[in-house]
C-alpha distance (Angstrom), angle and dihedral (degrees) to the residues before:
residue distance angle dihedral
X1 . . .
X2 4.05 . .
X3 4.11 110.3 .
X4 3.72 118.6 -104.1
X5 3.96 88.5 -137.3
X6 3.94 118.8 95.1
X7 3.70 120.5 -154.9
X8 3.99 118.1 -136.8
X9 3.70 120.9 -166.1
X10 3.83 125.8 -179.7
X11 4.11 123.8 -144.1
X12 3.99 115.7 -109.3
X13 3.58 105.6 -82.8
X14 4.30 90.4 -115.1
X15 4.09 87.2 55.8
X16 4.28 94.4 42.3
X17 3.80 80.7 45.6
X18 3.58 96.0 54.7
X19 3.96 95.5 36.8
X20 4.03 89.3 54.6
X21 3.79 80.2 51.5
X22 3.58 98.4 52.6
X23 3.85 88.2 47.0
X24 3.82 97.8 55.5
X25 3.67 86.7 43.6
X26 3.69 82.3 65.1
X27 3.83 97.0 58.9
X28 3.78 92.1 57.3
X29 3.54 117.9 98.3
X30 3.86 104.8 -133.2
X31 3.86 84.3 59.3
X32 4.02 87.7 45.4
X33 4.15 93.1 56.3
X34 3.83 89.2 49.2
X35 3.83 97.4 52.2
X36 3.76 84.4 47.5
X37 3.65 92.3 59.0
X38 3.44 87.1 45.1
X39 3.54 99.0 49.7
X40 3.78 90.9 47.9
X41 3.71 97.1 51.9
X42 4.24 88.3 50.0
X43 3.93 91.1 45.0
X44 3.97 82.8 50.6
X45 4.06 92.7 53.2
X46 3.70 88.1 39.3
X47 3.96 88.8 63.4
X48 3.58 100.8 45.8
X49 3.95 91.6 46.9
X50 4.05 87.8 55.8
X51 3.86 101.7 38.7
X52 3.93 103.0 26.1
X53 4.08 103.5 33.1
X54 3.97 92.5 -120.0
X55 3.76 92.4 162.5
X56 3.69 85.4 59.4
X57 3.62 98.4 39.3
X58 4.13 117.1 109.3
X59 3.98 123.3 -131.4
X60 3.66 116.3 -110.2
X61 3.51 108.8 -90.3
X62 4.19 97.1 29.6
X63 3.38 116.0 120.1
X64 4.01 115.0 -110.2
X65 3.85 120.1 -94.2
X66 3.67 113.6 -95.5
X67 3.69 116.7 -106.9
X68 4.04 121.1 -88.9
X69 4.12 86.2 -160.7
X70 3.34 120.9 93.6
């Protein structure tokens, strides 16, 4: 039978500070235009992997997969 009694832990007070750094970080918007480059370049990869195969794609100069037919 699980226990009825939760445990709660807190972060060391140096990591929480630097986590409620990180997240005010966040709110500034030099930090907001360079996740949206970032998120543009991954939603740009993320279309070419679903329409165009480029996971399965070779790099020039690789030789070809060999042939699962037989």
């Amino acid at each position: 039978m699980p226990s009825l009694h939760r445990a709660f832990s807190l972060l060391p007070t140096r990591e929480r500070h630097e986590l409620q750094t990180r997240n005010l970080d966040q709110t500034t918007t030099d930090w907001q235009k360079r996740c949206a480059i970032r998120v543009g370049i991954e939603a740009t990869l993320s279309q070419n992997v679903r329409t165009c195969g480029l996971r399965r794609s070779r790099y020039r100069g690789s030789p070809a997969p060999a042939s699962s037919t037989s």
